[in-house]
N, CA, C and O atoms as a GROMACS GRO file, in nm:
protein
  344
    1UNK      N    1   1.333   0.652  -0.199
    1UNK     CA    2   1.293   0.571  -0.085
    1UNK      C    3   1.395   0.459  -0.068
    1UNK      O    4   1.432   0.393  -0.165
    2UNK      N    5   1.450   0.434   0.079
    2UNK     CA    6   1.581   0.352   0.074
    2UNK      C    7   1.472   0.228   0.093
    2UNK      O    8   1.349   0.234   0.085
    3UNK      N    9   1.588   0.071   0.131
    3UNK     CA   10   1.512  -0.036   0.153
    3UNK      C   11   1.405  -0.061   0.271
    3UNK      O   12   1.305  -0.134   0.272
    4UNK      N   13   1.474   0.047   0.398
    4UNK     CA   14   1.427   0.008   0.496
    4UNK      C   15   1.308   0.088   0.500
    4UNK      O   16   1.221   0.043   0.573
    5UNK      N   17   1.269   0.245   0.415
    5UNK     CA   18   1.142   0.290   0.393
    5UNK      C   19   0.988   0.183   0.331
    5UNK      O   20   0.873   0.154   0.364
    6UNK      N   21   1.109   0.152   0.200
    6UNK     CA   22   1.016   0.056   0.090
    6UNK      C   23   0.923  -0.067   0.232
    6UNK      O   24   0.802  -0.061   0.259
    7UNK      N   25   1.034  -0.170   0.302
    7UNK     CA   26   1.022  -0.236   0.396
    7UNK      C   27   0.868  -0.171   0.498
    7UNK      O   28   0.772  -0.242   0.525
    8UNK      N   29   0.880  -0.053   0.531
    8UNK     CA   30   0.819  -0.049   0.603
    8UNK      C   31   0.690  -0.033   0.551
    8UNK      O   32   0.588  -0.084   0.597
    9UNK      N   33   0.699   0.049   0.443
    9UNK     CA   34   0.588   0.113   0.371
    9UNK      C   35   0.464  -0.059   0.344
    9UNK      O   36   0.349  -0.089   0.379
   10UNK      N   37   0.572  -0.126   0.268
   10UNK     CA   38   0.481  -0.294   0.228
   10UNK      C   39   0.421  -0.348   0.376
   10UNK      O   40   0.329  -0.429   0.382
   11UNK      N   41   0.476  -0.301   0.475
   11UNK     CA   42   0.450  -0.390   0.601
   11UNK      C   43   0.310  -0.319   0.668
   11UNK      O   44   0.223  -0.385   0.724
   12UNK      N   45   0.307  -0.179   0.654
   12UNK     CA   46   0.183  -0.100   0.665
   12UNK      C   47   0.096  -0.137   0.588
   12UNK      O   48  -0.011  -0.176   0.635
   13UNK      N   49   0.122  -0.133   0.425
   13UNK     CA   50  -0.020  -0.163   0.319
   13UNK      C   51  -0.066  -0.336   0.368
   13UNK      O   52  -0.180  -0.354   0.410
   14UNK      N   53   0.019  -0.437   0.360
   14UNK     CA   54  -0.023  -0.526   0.405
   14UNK      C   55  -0.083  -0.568   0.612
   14UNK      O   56  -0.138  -0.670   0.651
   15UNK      N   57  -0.042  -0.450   0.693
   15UNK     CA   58  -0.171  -0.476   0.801
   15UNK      C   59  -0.288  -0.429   0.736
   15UNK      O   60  -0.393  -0.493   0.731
   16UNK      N   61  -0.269  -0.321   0.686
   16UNK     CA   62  -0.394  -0.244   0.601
   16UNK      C   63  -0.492  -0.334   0.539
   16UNK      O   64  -0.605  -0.318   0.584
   17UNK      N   65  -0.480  -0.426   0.445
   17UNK     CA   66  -0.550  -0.513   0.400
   17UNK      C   67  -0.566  -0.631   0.503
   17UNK      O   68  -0.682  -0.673   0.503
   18UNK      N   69  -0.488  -0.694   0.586
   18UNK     CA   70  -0.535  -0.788   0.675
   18UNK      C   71  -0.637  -0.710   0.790
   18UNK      O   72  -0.732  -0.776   0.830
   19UNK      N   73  -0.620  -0.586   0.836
   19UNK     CA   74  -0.725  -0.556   0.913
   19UNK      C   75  -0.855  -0.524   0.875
   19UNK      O   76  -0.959  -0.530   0.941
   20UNK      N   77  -0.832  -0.480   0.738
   20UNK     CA   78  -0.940  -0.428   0.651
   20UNK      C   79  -1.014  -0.628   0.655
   20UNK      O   80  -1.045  -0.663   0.769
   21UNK      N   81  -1.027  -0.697   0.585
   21UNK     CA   82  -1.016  -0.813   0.582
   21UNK      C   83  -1.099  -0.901   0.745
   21UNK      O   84  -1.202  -0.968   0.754
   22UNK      N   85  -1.026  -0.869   0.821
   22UNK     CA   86  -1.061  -0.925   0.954
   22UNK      C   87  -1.180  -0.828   1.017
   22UNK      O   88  -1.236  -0.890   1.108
   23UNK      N   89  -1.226  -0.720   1.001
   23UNK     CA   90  -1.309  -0.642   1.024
   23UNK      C   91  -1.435  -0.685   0.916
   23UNK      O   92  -1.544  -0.718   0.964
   24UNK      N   93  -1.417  -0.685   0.784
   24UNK     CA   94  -1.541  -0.710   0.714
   24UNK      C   95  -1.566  -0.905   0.770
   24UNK      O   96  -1.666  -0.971   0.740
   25UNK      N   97  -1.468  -0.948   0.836
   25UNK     CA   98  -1.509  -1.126   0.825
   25UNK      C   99  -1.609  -1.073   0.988
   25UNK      O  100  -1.730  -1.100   0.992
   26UNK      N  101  -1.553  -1.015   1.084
   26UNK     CA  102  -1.623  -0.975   1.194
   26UNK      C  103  -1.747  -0.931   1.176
   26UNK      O  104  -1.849  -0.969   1.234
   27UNK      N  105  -1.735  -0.847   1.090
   27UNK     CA  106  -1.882  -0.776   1.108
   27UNK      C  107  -1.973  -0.877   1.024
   27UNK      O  108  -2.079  -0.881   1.087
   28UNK      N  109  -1.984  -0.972   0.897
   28UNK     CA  110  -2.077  -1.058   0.873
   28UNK      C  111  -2.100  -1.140   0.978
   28UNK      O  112  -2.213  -1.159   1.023
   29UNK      N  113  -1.949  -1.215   1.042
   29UNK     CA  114  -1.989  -1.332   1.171
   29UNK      C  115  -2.070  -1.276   1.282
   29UNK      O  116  -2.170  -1.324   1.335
   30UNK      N  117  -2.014  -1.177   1.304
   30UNK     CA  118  -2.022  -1.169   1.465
   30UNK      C  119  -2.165  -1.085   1.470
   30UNK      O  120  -2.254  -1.108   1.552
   31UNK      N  121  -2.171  -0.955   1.339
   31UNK     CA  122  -2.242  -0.835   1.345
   31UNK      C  123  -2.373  -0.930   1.289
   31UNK      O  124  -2.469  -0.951   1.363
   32UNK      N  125  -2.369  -0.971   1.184
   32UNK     CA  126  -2.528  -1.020   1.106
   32UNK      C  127  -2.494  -1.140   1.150
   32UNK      O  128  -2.497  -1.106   1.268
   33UNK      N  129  -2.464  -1.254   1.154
   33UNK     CA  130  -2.478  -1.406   1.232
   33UNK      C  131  -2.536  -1.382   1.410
   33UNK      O  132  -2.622  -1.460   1.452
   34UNK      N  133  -2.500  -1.307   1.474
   34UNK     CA  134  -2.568  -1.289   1.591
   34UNK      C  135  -2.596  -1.180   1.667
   34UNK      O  136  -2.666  -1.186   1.768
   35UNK      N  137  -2.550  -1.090   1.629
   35UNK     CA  138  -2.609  -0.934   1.685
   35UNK      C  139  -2.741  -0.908   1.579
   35UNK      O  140  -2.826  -0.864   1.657
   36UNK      N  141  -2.800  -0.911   1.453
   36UNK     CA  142  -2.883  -0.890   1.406
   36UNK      C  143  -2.952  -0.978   1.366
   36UNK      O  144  -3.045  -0.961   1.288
   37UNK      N  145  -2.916  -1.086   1.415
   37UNK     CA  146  -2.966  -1.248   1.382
   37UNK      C  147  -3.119  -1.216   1.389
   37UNK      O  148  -3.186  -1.300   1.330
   38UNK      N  149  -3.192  -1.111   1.450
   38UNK     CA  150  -3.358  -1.150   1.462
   38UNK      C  151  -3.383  -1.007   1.364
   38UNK      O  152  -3.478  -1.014   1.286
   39UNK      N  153  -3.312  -0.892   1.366
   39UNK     CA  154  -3.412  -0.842   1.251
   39UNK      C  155  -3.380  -0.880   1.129
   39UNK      O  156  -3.442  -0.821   1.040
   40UNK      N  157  -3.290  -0.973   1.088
   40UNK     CA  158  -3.271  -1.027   0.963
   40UNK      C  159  -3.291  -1.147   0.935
   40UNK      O  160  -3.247  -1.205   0.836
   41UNK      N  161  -3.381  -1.211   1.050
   41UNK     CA  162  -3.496  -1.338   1.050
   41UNK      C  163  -3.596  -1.326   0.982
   41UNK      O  164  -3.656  -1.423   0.936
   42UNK      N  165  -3.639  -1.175   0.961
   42UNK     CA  166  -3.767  -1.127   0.935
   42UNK      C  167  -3.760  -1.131   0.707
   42UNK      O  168  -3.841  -1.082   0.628
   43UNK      N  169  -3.660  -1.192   0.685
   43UNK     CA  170  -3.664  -1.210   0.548
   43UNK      C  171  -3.611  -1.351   0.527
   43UNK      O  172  -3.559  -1.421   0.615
   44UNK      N  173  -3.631  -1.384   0.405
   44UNK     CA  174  -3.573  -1.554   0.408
   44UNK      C  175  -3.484  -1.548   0.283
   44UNK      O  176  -3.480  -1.450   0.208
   45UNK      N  177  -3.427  -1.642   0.270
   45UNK     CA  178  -3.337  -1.707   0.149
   45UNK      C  179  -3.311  -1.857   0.134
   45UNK      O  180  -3.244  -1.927   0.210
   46UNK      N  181  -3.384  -1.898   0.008
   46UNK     CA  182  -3.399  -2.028   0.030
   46UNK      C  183  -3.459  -2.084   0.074
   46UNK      O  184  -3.443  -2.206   0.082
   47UNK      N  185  -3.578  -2.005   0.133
   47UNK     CA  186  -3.643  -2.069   0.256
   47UNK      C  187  -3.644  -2.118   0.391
   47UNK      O  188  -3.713  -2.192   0.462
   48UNK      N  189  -3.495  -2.018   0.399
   48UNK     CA  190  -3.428  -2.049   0.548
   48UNK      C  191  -3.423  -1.896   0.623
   48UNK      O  192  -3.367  -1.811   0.553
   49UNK      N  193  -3.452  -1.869   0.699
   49UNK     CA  194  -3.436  -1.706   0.790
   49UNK      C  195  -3.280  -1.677   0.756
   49UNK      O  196  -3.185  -1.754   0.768
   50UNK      N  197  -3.282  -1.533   0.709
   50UNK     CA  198  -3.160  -1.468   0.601
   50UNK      C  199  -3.073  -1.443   0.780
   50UNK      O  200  -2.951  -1.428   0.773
   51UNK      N  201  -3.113  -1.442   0.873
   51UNK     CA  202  -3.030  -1.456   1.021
   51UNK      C  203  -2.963  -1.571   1.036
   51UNK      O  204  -2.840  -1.578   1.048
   52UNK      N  205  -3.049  -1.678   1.036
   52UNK     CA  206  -3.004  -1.820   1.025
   52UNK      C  207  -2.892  -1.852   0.929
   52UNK      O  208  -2.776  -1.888   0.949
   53UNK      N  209  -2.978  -1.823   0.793
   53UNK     CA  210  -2.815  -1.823   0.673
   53UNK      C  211  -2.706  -1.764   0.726
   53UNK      O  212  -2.615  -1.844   0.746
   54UNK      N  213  -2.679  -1.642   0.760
   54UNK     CA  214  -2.570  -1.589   0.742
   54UNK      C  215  -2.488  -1.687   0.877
   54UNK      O  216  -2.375  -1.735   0.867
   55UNK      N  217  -2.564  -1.696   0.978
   55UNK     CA  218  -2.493  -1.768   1.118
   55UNK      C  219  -2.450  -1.889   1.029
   55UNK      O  220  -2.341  -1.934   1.061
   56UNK      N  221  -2.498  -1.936   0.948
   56UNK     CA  222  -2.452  -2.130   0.908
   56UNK      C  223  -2.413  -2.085   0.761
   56UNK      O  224  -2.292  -2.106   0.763
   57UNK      N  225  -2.440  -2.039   0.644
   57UNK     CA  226  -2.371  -2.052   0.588
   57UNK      C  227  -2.271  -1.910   0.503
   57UNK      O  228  -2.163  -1.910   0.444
   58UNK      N  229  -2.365  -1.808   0.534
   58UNK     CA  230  -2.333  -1.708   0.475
   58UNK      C  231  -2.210  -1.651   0.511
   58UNK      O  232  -2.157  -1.581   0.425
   59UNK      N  233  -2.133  -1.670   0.654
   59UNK     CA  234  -2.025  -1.624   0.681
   59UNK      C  235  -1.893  -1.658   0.657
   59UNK      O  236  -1.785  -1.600   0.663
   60UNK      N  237  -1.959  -1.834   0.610
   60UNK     CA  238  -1.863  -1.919   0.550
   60UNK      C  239  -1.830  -1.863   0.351
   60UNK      O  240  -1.730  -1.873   0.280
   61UNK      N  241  -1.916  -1.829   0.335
   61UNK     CA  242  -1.908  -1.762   0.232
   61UNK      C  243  -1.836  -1.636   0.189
   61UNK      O  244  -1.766  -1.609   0.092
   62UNK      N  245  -1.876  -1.568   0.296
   62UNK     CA  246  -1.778  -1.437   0.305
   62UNK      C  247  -1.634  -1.482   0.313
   62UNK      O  248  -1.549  -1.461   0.226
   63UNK      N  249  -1.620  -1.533   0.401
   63UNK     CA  250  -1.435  -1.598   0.432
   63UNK      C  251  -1.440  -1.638   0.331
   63UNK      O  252  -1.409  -1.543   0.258
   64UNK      N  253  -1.465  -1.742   0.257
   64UNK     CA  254  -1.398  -1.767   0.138
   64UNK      C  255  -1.360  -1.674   0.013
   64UNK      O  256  -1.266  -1.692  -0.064
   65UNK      N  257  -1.464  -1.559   0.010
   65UNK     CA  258  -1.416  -1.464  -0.119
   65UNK      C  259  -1.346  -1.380  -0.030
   65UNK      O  260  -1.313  -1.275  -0.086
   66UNK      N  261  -1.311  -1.388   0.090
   66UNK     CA  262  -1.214  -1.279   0.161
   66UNK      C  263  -1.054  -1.347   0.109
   66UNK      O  264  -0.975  -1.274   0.050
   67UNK      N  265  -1.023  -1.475   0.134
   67UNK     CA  266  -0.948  -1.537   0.092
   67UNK      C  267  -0.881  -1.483  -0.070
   67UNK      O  268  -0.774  -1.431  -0.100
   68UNK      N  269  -0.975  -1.514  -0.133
   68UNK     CA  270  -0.938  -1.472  -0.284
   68UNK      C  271  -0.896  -1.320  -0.274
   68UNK      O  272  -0.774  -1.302  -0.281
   69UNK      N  273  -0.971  -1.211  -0.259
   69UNK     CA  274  -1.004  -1.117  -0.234
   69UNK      C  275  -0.842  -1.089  -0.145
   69UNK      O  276  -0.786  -0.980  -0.160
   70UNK      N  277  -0.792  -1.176  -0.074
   70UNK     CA  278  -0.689  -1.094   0.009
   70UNK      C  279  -0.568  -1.196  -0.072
   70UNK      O  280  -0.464  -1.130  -0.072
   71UNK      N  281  -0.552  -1.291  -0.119
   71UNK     CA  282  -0.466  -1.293  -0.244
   71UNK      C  283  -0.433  -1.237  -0.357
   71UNK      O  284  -0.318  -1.243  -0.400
   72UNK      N  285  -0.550  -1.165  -0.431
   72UNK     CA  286  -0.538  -1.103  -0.532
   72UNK      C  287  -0.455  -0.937  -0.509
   72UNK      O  288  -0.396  -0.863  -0.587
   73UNK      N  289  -0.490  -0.930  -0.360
   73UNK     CA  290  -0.471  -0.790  -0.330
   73UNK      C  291  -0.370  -0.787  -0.279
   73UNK      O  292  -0.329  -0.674  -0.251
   74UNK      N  293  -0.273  -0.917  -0.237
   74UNK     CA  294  -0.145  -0.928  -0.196
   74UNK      C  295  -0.092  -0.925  -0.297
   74UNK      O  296  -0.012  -0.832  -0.308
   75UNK      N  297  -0.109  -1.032  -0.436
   75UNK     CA  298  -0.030  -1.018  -0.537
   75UNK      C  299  -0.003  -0.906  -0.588
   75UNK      O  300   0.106  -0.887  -0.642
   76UNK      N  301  -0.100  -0.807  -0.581
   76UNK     CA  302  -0.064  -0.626  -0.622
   76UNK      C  303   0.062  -0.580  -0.530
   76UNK      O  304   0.162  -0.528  -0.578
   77UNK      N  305   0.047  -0.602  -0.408
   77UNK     CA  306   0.136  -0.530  -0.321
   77UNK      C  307   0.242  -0.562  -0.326
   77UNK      O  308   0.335  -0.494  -0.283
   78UNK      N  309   0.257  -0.726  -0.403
   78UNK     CA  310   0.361  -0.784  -0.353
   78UNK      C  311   0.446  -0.752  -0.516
   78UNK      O  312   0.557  -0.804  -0.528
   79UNK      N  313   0.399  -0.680  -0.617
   79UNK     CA  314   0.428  -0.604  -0.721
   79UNK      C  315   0.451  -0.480  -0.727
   79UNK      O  316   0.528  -0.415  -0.798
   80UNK      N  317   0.360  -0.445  -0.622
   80UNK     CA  318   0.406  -0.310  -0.650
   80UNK      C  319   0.538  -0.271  -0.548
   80UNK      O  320   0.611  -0.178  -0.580
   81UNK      N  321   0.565  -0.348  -0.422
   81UNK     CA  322   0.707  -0.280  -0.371
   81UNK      C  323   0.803  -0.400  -0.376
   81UNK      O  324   0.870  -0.449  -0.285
   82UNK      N  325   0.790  -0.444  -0.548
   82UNK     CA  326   0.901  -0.573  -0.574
   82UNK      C  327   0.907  -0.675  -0.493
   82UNK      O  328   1.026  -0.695  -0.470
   83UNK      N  329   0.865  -0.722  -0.458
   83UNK     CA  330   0.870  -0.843  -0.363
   83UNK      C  331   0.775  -0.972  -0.432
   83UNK      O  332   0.688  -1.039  -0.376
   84UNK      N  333   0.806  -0.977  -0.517
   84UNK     CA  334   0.679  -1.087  -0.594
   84UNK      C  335   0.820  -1.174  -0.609
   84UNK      O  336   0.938  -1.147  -0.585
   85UNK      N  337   0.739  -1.310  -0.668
   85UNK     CA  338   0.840  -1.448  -0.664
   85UNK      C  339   0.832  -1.467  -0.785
   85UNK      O  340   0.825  -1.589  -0.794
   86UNK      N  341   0.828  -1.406  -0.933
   86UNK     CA  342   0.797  -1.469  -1.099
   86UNK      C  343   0.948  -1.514  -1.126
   86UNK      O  344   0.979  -1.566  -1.233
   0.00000   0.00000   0.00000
């Protein structure tokens, strides 16, 4: 595989994980914070409607282990087609 294969190949795996990434942050925000916001009213957490959570805090939650979650999985990529900074 020459440079400009390797090049392309890292530039595919990494949309791969950013779309992968932006799709699971969508579907908690957008899919359970307000498209299912009322049949998932119908349970609680905390004592707050599990619809309500996810709209205020639960999505904030997700993004944050997406964060980690898409660092850890860059540092692989960014090992496995040499491109790491050690």
């Amino acid at each position: 595989m020459n440079e400009h294969d390797n090049a392309r190949a890292y530039w595919r795996a990494t949309l791969r994980l950013v779309t992968g990434c932006l799709i699971v942050w969508f579907l908690v925000s957008y899919g359970l914070g307000i498209l299912l916001v009322d049949e998932l009213n119908r349970f609680s957490l905390g004592g707050y409607p599990l619809g309500f959570w996810f709209a205020q805090q639960g999505s904030i939650y997700v993004f944050v282990v997406l964060i980690f979650f898409y660092t850890h999985r860059m540092k692989k990529l960014d090992r496995k087609f040499d491109v790491h900074e050690d």
